[in-house]
C-alpha positions in Angstrom: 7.3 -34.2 -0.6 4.3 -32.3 -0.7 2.7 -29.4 2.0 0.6 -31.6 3.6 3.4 -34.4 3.9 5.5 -31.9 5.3 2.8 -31.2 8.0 1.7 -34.4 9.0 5.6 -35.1 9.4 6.0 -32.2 12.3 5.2 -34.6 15.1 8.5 -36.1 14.3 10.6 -33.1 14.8 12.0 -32.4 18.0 11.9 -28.7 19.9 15.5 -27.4 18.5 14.2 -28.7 14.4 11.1 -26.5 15.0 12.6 -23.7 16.0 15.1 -23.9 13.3 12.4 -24.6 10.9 10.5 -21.8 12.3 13.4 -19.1 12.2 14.1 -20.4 8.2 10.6 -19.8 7.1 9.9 -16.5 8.8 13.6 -15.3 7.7 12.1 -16.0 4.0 9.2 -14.6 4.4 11.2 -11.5 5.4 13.1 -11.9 2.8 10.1 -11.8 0.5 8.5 -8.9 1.9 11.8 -6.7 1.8 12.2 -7.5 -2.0 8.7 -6.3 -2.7 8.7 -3.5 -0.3 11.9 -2.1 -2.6 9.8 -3.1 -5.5 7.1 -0.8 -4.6 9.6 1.9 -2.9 10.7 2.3 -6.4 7.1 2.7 -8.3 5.1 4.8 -5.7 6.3 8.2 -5.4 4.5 11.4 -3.5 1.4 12.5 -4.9 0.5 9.1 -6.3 -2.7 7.9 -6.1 -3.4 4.7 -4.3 -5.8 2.1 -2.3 -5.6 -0.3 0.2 -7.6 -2.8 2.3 -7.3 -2.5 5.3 -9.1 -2.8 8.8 -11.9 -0.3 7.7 -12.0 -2.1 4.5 -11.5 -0.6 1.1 -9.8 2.6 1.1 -8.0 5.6 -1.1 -5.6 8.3 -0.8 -3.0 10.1 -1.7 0.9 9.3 -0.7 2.3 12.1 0.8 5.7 10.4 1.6 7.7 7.3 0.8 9.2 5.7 3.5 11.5 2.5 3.9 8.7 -0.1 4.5 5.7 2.3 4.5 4.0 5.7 3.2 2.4 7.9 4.5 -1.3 8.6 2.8 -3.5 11.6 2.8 -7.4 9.9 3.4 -8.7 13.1 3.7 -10.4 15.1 6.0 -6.6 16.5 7.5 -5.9 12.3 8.1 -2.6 10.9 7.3 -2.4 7.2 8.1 1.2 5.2 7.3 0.2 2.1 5.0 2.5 -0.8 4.3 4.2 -0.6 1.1 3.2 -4.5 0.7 -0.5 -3.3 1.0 -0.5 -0.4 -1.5 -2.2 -0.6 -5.2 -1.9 2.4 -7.5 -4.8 3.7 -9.1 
């Protein structure tokens, strides 16, 4: 069965499948995220250089900390903003 079989077949589930359905997918997707955020918790260490993109777009700094899901990042100018782990590329 393919994505878009799958989608077109939603109309046939009743409320208690979707929400099932919904609570398997985001658990995975959580699941995913956590595996990659201990990935990266493992790579990225204080005083690393990195970038992101973010809401203002393309952006560098320098991690100051390493937290569970997130750092904290030096942009400059005395700003520290805490950046997703998931979002972080090392330079």
């Amino acid at each position: 069965m393919t994505l878009t079989d799958m989608i077109n077949n939603l109309h046939t589930l009743d409320d208690r499948q979707l929400r099932d359905l919904n609570g398997s997918v985001l658990e995975h997707l959580r699941s995913i995220r956590d595996r990659q955020s201990a990935v990266k918790r493992r790579t990225l260490h204080a005083g690393d250089k990195v970038s992101w993109t973010g809401r203002n777009g393309y952006t560098e700094g320098v991690i100051v900390r390493v937290k569970r899901k997130k750092a904290i990042c030096s942009v400059g100018h005395g700003q520290n903003w805490d950046v997703p782990l998931s979002m972080l590329q090392a330079i």
